[in-house]
N, C-alpha and C positions, 0 to 999 in steps of 0.2 A: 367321337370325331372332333370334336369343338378341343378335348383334351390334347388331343394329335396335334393339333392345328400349333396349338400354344408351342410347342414342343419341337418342330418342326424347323423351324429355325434356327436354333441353338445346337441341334443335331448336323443339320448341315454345316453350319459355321466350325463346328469342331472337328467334322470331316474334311473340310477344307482344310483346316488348318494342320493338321495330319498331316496330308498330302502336299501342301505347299512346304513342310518342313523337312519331308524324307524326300521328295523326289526334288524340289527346286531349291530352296534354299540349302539346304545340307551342311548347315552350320549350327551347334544347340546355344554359342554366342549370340547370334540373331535372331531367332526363333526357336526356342526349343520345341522337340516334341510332346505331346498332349501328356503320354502318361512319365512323365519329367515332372509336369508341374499337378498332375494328378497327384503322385506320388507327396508330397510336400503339403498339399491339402491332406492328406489321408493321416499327416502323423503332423499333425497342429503344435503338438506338446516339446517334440525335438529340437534344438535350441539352434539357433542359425549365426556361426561363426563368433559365437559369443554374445550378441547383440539381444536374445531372448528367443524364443519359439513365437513363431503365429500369432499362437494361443494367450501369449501374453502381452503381445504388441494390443491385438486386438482391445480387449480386456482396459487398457492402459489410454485406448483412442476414445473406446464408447464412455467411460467416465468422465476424458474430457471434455466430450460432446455435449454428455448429459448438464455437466457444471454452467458450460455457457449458454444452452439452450434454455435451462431452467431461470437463469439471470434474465437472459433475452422477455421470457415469458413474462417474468413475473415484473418486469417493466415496461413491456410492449402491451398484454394485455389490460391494465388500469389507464394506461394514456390513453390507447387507443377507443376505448369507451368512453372517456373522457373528452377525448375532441372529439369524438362521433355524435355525442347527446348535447353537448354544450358552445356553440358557434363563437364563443369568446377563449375557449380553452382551444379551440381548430386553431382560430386566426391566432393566437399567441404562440401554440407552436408553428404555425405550418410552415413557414420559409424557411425556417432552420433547417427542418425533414426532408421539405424537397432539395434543398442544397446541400446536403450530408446523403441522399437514398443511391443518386447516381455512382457517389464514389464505391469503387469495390471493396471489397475487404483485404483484399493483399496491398493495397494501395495503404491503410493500415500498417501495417508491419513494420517500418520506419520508427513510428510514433509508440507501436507495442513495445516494441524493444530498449525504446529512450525511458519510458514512462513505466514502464514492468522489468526490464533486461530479461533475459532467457528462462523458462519457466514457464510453470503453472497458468501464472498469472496474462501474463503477454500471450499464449495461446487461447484462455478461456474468451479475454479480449475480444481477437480476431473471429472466432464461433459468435460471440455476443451482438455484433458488429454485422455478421450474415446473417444471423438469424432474427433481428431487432427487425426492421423494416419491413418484409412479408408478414411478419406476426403483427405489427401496428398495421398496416394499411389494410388487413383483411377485417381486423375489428374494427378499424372505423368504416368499413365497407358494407358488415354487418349490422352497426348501429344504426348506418345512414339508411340502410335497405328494410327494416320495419316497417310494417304495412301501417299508415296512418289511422287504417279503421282502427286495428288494434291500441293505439295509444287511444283517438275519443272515443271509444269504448269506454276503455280504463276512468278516464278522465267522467264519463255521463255515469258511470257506476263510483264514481265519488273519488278514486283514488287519486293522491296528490305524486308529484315527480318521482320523489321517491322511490316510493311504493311501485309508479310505475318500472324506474331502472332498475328494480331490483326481480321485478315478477313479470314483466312483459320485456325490455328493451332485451337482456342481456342474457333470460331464453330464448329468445328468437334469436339472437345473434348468435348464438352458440355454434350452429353448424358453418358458418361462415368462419369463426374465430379456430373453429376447430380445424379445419381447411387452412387458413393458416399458420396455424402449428404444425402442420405435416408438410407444408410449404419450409417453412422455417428451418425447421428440424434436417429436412435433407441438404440444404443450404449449408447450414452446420455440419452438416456432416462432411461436403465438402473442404468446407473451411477448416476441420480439424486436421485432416490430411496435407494440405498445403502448409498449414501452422507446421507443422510436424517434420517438416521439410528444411525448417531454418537450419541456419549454421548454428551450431551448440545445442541443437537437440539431442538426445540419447535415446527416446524410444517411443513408443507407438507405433505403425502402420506407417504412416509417411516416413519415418525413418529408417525403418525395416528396406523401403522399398529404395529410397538414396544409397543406404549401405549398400544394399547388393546391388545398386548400380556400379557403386566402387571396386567394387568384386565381378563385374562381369557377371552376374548370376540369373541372367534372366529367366530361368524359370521359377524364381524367388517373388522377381518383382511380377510376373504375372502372377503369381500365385497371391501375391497380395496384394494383386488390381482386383484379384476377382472374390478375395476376402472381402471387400471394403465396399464391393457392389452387392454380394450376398448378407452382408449387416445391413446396409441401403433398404434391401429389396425384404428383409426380415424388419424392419421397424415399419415400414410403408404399409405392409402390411398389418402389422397392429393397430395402426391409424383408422386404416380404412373400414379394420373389424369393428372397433366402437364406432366408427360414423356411422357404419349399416345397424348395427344395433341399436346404438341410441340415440339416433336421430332420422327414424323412420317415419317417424310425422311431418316430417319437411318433404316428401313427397306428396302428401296429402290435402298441404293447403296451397 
């Protein structure tokens, strides 16, 4: 039943959309019908007006994602420990962070393109830029949220700072950090698809999806609205399977 349930919505939604296409709209300009854009998911590999297959936009989006996201990580998660454990390392960055978090990542794109011009580079950017700040503010959210028994613990059983950030601070913060990264990550994932979007792009998923604006092909661009929610909703889920695996002792204490 609880499976139904899940289920249930997206059933109807696609029934509706049926039905709004053949009897009200009756236009496949405006709304194509269902098995239009079924069809197009079913055969990922076939190449669309030149521009690539699906299957290779796709392919070409998640690499970029991964490139910026992994950047983002591997500068967000050492800061953010850092200002989390260390109150001279907060107050040196923190004005900066708060006056850089609000700006968006498309607001970016200006600056990617003077500083990278079109490319790699200027898209990985933009992903680095959405994904930087949920991944910082969750590990110092994590470091700050350590149960203080556990540091004087540490501390009455002899261990010096160290010892502690490496064996107490930055396990416990872990599930919080890691929350973060699944934070980040679908951020990013957004942010690759609007990257993807510029003028002088040639391929990925967001380009996929401009071209066959160009073309009138909407059952193209929905089929690649609902690629790019199906990568989403398949990485989300990886996330979420190591959080319940290994970090099922954060239930506990």
């Amino acid at each position: 039943m609880k499976r139904l349930v899940k289920i249930l919505l997206p059933i109807l939604i696609i029934i509706g959309w049926e039905a709004i296409s053949v009897f009200l709209i009756k236009n496949e300009f405006i709304l194509p019908r269902v098995e239009s854009v079924v069809f197009i998911l079913m055969h990922p590999l076939q190449d669309i007006l030149g521009c690539g297959s699906l299957a290779k936009s796709a392919v070409i989006s998640i690499k970029r994602v991964l490139i910026g996201f992994f950047i983002a990580a591997l500068v967000a998660v050492p800061l953010g420990i850092g200002m989390g454990w260390s109150e001279k390392i907060h107050d040196f960055f923190y004005s900066i962070v708060e006056l850089l978090r609000p700006v968006p990542p498309i607001a970016w794109i200006p600056l990617a393109l003077a500083w990278f011009k079109i490319g790699l580079a200027s898209i990985a950017f933009i992903i680095f830029i959405g994904a930087f700040f949920p991944i910082l503010l969750d590990t110092i959210h994590g470091v700050n949220g350590i149960r203080r028994t556990w540091v004087e613990s540490a501390y009455t059983l002899g261990a010096n700072d160290r010892l502690i950030l490496y064996k107490v601070v930055i396990p416990g913060a872990a599930p919080t950090i890691w929350t973060g990264l699944r934070v980040g990550f679908g951020i990013a994932w957004m942010c690759v698809v609007a990257a993807e979007m510029l003028p002088g792009t040639t391929s990925g998923l967001g380009y996929l999806i401009m071209y066959s604006y160009n073309w009138g092909m909407v059952d193209t661009i929905i089929a690649g609205m609902i690629t790019i929610g199906l990568i989403g909703l398949a990485m989300d889920l990886v996330f979420r399977a190591v959080e319940t695996r290994k970090f099922k002792w954060r239930r506990l204490v």
